[in-house]
PyMOL CGO cylinders between C-alpha atoms (Angstrom):
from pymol import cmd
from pymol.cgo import CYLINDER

trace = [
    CYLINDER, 0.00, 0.00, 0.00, 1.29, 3.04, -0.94, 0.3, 1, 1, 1, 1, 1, 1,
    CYLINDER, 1.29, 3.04, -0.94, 0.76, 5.71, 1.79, 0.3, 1, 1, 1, 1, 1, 1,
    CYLINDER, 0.76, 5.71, 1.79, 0.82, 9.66, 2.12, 0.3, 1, 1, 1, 1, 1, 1,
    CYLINDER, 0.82, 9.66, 2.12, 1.72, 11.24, 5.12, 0.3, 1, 1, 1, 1, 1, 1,
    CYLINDER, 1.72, 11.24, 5.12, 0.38, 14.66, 5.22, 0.3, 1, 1, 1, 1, 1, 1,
    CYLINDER, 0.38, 14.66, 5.22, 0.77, 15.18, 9.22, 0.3, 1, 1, 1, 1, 1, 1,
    CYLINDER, 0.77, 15.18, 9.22, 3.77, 14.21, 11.13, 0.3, 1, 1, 1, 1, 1, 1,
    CYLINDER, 3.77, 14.21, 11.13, 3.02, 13.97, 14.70, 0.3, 1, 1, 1, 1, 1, 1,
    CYLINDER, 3.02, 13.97, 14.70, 2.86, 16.88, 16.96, 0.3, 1, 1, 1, 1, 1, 1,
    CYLINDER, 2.86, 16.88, 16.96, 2.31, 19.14, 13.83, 0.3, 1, 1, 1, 1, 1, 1,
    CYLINDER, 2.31, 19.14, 13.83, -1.64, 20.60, 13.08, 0.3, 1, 1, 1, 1, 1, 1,
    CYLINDER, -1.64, 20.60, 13.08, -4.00, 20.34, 10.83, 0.3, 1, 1, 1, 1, 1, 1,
    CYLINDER, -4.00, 20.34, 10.83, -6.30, 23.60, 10.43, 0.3, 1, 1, 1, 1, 1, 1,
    CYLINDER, -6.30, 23.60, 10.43, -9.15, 23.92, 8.75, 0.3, 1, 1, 1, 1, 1, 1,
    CYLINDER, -9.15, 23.92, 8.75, -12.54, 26.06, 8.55, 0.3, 1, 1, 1, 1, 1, 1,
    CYLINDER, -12.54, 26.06, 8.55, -15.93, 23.84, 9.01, 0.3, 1, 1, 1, 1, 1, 1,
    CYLINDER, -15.93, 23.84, 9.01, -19.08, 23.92, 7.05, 0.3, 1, 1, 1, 1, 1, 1,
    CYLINDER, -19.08, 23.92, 7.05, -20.55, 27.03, 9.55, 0.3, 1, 1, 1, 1, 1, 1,
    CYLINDER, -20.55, 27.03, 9.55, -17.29, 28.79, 8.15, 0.3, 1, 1, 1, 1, 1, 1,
    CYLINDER, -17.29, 28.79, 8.15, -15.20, 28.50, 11.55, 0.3, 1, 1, 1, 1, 1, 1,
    CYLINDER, -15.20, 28.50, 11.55, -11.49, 28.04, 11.05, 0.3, 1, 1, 1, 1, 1, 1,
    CYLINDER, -11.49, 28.04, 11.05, -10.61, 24.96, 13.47, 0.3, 1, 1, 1, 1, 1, 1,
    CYLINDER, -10.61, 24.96, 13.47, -6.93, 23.46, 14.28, 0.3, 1, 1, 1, 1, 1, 1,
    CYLINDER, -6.93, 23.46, 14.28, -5.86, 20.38, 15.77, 0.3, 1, 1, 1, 1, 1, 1,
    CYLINDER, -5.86, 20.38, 15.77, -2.65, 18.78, 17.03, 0.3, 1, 1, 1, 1, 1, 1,
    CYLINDER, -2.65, 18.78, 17.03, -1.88, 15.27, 15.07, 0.3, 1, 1, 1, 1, 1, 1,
    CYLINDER, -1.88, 15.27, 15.07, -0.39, 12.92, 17.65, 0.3, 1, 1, 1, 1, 1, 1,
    CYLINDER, -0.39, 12.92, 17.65, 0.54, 10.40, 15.38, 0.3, 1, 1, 1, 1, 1, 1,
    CYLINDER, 0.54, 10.40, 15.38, 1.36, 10.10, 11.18, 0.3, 1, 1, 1, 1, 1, 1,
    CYLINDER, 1.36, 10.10, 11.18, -2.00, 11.29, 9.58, 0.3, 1, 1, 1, 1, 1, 1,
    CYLINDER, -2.00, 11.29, 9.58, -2.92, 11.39, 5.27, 0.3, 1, 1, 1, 1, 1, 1,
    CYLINDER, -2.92, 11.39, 5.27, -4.02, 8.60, 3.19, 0.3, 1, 1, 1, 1, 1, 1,
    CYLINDER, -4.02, 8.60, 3.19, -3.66, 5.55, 1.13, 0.3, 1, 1, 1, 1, 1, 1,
    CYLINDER, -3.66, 5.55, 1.13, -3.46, 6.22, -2.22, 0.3, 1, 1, 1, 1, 1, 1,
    CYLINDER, -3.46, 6.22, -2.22, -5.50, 5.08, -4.98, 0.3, 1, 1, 1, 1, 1, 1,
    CYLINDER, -5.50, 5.08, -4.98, -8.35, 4.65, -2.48, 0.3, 1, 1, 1, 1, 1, 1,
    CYLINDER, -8.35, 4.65, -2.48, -11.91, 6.28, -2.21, 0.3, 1, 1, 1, 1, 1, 1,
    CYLINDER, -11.91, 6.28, -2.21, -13.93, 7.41, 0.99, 0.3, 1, 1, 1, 1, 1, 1,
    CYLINDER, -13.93, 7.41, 0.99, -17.52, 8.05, 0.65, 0.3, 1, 1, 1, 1, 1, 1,
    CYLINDER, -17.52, 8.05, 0.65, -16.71, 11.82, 1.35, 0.3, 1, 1, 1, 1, 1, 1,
    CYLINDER, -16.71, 11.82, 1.35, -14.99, 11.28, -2.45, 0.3, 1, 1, 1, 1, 1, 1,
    CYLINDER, -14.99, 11.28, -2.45, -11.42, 11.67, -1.07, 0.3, 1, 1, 1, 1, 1, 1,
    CYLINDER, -11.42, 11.67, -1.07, -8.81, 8.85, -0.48, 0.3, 1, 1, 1, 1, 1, 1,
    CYLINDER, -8.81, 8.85, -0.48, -9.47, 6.34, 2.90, 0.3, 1, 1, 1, 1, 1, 1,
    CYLINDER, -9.47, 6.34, 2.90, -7.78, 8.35, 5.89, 0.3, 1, 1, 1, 1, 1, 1,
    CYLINDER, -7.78, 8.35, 5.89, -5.28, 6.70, 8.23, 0.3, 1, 1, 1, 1, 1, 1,
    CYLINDER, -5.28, 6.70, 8.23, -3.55, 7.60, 11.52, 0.3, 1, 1, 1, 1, 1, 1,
    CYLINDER, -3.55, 7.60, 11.52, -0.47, 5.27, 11.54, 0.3, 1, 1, 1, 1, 1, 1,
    CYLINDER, -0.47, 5.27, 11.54, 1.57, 4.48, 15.10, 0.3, 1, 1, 1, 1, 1, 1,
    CYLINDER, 1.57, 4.48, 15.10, 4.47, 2.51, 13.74, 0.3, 1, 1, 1, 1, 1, 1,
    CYLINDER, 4.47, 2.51, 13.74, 4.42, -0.48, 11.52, 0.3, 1, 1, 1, 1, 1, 1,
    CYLINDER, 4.42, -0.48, 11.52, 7.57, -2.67, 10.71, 0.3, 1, 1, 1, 1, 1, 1,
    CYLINDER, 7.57, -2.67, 10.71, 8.21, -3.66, 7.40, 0.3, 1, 1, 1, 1, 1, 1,
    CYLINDER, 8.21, -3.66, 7.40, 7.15, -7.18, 6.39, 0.3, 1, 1, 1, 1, 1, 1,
    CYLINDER, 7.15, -7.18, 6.39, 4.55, -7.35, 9.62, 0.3, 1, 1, 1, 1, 1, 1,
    CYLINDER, 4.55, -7.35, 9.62, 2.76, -10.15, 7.81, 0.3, 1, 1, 1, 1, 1, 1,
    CYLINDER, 2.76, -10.15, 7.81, 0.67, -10.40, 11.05, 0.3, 1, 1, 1, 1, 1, 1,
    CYLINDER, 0.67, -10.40, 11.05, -0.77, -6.86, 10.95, 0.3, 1, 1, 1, 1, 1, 1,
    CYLINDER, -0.77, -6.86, 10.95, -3.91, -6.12, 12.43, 0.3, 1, 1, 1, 1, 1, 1,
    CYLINDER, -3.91, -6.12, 12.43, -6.08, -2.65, 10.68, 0.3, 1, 1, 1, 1, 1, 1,
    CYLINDER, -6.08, -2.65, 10.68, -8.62, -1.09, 13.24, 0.3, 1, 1, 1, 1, 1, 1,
    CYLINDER, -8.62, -1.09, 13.24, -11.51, 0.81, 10.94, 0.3, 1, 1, 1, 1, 1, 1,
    CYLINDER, -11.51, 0.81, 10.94, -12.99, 3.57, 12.78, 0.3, 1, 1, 1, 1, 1, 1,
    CYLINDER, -12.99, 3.57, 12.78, -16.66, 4.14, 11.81, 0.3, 1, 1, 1, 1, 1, 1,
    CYLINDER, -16.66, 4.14, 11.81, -16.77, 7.78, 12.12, 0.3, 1, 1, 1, 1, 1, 1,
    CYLINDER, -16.77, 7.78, 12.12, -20.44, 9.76, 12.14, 0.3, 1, 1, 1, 1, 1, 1,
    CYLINDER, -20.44, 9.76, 12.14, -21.42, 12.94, 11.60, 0.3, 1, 1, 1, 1, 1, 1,
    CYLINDER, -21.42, 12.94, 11.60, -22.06, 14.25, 15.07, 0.3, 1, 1, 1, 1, 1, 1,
    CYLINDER, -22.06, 14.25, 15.07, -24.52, 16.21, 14.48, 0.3, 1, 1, 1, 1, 1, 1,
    CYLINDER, -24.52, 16.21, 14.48, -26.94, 13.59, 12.22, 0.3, 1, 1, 1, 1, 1, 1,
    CYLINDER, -26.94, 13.59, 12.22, -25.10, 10.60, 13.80, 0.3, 1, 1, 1, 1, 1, 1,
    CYLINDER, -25.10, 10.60, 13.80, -25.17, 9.44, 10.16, 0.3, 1, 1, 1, 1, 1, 1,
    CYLINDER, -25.17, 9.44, 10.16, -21.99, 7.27, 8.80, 0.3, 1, 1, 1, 1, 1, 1,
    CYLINDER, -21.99, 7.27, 8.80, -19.44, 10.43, 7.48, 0.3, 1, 1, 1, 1, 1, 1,
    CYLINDER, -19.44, 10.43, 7.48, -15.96, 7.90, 6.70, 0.3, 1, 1, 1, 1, 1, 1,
    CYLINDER, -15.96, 7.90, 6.70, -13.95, 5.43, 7.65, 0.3, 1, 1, 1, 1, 1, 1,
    CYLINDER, -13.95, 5.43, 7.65, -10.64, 6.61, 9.39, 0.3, 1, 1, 1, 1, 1, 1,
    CYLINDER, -10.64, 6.61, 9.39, -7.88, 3.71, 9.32, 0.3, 1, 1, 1, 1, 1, 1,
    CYLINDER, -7.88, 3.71, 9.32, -5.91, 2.82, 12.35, 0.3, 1, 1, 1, 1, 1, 1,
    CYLINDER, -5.91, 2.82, 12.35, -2.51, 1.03, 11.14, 0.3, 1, 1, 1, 1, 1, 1,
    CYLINDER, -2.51, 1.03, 11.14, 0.24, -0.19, 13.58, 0.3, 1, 1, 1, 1, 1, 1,
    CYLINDER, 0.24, -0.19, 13.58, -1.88, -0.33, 16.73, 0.3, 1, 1, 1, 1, 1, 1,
    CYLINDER, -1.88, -0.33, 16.73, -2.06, -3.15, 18.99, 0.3, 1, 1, 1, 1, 1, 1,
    CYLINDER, -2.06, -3.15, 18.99, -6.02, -3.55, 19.88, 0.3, 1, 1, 1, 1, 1, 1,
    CYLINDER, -6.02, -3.55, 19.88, -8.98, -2.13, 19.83, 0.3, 1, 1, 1, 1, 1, 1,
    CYLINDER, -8.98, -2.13, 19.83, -8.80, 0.09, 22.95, 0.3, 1, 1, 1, 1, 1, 1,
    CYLINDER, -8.80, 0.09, 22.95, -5.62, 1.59, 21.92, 0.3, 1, 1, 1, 1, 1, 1,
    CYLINDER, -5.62, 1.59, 21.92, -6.84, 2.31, 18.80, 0.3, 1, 1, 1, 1, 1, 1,
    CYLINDER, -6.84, 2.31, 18.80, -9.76, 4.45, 19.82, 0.3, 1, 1, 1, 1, 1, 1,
    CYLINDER, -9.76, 4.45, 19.82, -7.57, 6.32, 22.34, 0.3, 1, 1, 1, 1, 1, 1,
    CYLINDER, -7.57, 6.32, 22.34, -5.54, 7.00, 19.68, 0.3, 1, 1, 1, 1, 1, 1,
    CYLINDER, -5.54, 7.00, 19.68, -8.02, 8.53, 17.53, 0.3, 1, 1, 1, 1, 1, 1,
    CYLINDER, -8.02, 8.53, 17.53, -9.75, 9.88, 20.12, 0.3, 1, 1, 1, 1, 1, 1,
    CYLINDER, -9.75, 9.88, 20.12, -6.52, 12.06, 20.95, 0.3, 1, 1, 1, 1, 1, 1,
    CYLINDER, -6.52, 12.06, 20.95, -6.47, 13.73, 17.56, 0.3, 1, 1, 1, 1, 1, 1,
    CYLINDER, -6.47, 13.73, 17.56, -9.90, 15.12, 18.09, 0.3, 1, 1, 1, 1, 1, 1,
    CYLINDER, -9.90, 15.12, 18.09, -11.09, 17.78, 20.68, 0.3, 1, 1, 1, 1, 1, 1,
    CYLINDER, -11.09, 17.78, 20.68, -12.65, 17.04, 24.09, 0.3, 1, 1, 1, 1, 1, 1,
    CYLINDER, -12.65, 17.04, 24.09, -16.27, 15.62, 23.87, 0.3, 1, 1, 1, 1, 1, 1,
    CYLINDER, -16.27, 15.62, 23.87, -15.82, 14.71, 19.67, 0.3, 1, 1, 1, 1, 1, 1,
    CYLINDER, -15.82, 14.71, 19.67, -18.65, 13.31, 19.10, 0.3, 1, 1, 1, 1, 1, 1,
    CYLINDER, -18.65, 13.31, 19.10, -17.62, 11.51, 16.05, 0.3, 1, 1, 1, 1, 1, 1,
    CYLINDER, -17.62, 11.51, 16.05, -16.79, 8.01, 17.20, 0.3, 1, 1, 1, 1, 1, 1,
    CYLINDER, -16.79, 8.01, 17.20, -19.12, 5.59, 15.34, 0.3, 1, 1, 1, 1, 1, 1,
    CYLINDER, -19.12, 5.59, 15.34, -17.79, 2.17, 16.12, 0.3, 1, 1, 1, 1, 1, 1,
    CYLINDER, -17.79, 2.17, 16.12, -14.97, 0.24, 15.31, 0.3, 1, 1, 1, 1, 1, 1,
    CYLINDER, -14.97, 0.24, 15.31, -13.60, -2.66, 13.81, 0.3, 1, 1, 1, 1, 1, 1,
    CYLINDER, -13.60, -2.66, 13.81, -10.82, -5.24, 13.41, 0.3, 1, 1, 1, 1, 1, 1,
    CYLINDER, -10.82, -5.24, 13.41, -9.59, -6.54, 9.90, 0.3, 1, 1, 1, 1, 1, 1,
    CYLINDER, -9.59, -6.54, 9.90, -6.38, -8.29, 8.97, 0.3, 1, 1, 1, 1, 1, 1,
    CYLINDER, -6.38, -8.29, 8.97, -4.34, -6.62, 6.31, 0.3, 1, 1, 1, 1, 1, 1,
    CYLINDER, -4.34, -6.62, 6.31, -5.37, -9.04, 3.52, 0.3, 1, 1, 1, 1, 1, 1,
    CYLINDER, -5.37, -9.04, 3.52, -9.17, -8.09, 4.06, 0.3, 1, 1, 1, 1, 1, 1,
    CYLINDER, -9.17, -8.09, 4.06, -8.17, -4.52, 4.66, 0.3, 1, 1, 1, 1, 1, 1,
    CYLINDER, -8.17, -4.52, 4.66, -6.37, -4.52, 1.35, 0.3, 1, 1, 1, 1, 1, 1,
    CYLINDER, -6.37, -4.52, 1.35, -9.26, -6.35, -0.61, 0.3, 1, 1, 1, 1, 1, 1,
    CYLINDER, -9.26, -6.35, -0.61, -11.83, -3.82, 0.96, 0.3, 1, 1, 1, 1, 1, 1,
    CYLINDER, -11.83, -3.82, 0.96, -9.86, -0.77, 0.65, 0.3, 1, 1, 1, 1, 1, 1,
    CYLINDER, -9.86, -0.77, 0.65, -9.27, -1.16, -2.65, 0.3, 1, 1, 1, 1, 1, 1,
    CYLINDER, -9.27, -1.16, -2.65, -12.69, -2.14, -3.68, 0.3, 1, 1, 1, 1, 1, 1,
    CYLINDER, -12.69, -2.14, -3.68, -14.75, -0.77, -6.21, 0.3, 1, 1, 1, 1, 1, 1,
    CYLINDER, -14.75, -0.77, -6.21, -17.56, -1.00, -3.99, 0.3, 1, 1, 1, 1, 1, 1,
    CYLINDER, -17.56, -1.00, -3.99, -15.84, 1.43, -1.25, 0.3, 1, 1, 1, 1, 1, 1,
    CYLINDER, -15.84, 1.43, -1.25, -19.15, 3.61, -0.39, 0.3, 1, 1, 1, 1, 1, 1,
    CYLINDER, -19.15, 3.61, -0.39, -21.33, 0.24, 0.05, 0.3, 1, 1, 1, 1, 1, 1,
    CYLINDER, -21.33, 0.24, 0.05, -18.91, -1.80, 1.55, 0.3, 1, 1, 1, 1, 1, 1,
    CYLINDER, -18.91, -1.80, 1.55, -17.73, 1.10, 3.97, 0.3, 1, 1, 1, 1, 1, 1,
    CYLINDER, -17.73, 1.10, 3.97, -21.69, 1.51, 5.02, 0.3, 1, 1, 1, 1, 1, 1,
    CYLINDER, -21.69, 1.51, 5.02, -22.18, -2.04, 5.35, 0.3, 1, 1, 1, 1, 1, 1,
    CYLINDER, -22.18, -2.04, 5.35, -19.54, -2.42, 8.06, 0.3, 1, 1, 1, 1, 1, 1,
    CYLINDER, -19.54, -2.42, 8.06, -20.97, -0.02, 10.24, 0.3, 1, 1, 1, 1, 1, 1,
    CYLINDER, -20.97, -0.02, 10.24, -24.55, -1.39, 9.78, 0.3, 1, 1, 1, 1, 1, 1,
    CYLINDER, -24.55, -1.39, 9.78, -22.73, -4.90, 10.78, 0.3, 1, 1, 1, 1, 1, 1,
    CYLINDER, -22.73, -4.90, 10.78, -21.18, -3.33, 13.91, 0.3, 1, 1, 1, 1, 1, 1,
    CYLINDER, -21.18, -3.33, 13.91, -24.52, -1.60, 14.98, 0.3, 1, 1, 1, 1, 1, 1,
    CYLINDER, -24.52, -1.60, 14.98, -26.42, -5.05, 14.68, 0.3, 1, 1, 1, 1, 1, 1,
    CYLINDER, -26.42, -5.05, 14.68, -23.44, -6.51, 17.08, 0.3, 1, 1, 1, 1, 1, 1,
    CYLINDER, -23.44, -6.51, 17.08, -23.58, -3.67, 19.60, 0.3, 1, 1, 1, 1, 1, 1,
    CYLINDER, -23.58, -3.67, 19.60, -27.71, -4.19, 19.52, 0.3, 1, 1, 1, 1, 1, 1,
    CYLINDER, -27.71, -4.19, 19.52, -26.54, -7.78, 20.24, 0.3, 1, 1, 1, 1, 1, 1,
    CYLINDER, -26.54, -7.78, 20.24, -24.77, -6.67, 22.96, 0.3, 1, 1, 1, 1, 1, 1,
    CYLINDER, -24.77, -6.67, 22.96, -26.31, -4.17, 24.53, 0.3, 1, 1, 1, 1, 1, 1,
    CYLINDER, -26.31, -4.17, 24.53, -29.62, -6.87, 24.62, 0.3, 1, 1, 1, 1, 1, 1,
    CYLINDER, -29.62, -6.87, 24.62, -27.90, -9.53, 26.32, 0.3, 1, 1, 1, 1, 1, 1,
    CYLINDER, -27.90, -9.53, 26.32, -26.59, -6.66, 28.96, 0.3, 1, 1, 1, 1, 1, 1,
    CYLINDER, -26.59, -6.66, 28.96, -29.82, -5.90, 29.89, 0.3, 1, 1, 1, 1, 1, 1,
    CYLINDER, -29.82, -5.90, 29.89, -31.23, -9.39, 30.21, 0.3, 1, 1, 1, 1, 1, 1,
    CYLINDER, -31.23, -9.39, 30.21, -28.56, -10.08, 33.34, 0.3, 1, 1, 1, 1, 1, 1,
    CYLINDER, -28.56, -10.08, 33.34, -28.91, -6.83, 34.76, 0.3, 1, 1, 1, 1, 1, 1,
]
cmd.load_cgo(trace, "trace")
């Protein structure tokens, strides 16, 4: 996968949001995008990367279903690469976003030869809406059996 970095970490990304207020953020970790990839929002698939060693053959890609926090509606997929769970993942991408973000959807766990076959997909916008659909139905699961022992 061929990767750009457009944030080192401790460097910012600014930006002005759809109300037309300028925003900036500190990136903790390497932040841009894998190339020859498409998000839903039309640009490439996002990643925040921790470190990854070469020929890691065992690699584990945490897919952060991130929503619109105002609609709570699927926005994109934000890739975590080089991190060792789940938990640490969504710290980790919790960190690059201001107190209280509301954009954490879910998340989920793929090796890199699915990552690779869905990331590259043709399919991208159904595919990436389909996971989070998946994950809701499991936290439903979940949240069901929860209940039924409290």
């Amino acid at each position: 996968m061929e990767i750009s970095i457009e944030n080192k970490p401790n460097t910012y990304r600014i930006g002005v949001d759809k109300n037309g207020k300028e925003w900036k953020r500190k990136i903790y970790y390497n932040y841009g995008y894998i190339k020859r990839t498409s998000a839903p929002d039309g640009d490439h698939v996002d990643c925040f990367i921790k470190d990854i060693k070469n020929n890691d053959n065992n690699l584990d890609v945490y897919i952060i279903n991130q929503i619109k926090p105002d609609t709570k509606e699927f926005d994109e997929p934000k890739c975590m690469l080089g991190f060792d769970n789940k938990s640490e993942a969504k710290k980790a991408y919790l960190k690059n976003y201001e107190p209280g973000w509301a954009g954490f959807g879910s998340i989920i766990k793929m090796n890199i030869d699915d990552f690779k076959k869905w990331v590259y997909s043709n399919e991208s916008k159904k595919k990436k809406e389909a996971i989070i659909k998946e994950e809701c139905v499991e936290l439903m699961k979940d949240m069901k059996k929860r209940r039924y022992f409290l």
